[in-house]
N, C-alpha and C positions, 0 to 999 in steps of 0.2 A: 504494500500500500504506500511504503511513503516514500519509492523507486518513481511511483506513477507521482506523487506531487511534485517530488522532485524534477521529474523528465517534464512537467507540464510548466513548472516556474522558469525553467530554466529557455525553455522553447514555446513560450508566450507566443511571438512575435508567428511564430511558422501556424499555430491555431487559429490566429487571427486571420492572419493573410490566408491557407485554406477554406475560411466561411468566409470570406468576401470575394474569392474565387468562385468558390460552389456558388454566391447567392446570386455574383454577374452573371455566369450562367443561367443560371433557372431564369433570372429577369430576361435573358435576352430568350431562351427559348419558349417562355412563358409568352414573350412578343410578339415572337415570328409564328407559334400554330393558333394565336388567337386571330389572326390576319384569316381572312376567307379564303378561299382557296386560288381565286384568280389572282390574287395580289400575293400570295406565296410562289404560284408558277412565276409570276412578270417578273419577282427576285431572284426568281432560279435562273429566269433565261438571260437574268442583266448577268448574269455573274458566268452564266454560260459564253456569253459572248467575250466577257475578261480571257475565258479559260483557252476560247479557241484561237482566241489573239497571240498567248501569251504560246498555245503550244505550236501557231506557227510560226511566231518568232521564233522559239527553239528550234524545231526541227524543218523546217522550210518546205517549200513545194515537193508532190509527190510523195511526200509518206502520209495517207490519210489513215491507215489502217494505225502505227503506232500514234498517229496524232488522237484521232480518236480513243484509244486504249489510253491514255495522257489525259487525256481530259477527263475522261470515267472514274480511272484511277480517282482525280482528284475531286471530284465531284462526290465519290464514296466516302471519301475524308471527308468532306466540307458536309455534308446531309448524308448521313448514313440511315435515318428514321425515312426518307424521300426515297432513297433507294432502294429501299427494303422494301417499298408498295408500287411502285412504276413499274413496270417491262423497260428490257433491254430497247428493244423497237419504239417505244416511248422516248425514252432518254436520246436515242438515234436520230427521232424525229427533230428534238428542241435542238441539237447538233447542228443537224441541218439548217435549222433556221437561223441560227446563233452564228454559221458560214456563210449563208447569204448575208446577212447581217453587215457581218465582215467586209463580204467583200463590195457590199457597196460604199462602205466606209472607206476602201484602200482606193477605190475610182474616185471617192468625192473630195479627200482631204489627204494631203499629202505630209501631214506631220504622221498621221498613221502610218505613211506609208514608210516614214524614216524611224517610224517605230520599229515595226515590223523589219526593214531593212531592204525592203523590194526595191526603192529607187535612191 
């Protein structure tokens, strides 16, 4: 018993910071499923569009297959509760749009385009 008061006075600081961890958490997850459901997709597909930016920045034209597998990847990270209820052919679909998306962005604005690295 007085190992555990000991080990709790001593590491206050890491208690603390743990429940204000867990509580940012819960507040923000607690945010994002009370949202409807059409305004939780429009979030998904804004952040889909970051992902397919950023994995063609990395890996360039012509690799759609690990580009795609890239973006899933992190998309399972980011919403594992989202992925857990979609189909793969789902998540495919918002891909797709998330690259049109894209690439109207690389035809209209050319700082994208020195993002990405194409011109």
């Amino acid at each position: 018993m007085n190992d555990v008061v000991k080990f709790l006075v001593e590491n206050w600081y890491l208690l603390i910071g743990g429940v204000g961890v867990a509580a940012a958490a819960g507040f923000m997850l607690y945010h994002f499923f009370k949202l409807p459901t059409k305004e939780q997709i429009a979030k998904i597909k804004e952040w889909l569009l970051y992902a397919v930016t950023e994995a063609e920045k990395e890996l360039g034209g012509g690799t759609g297959q690990l580009k795609l597998r890239q973006v899933y990847d992190l998309f399972v990270q980011r919403f594992p509760a989202v992925a857990a209820v979609i189909s793969f052919n789902t998540f495919s679909l918002w891909v797709d749009e998330a690259l049109e998306q894209m690439r109207e962005m690389l035809e209209q604005n050319q700082n994208v385009q020195k993002y990405i690295g194409t011109h």
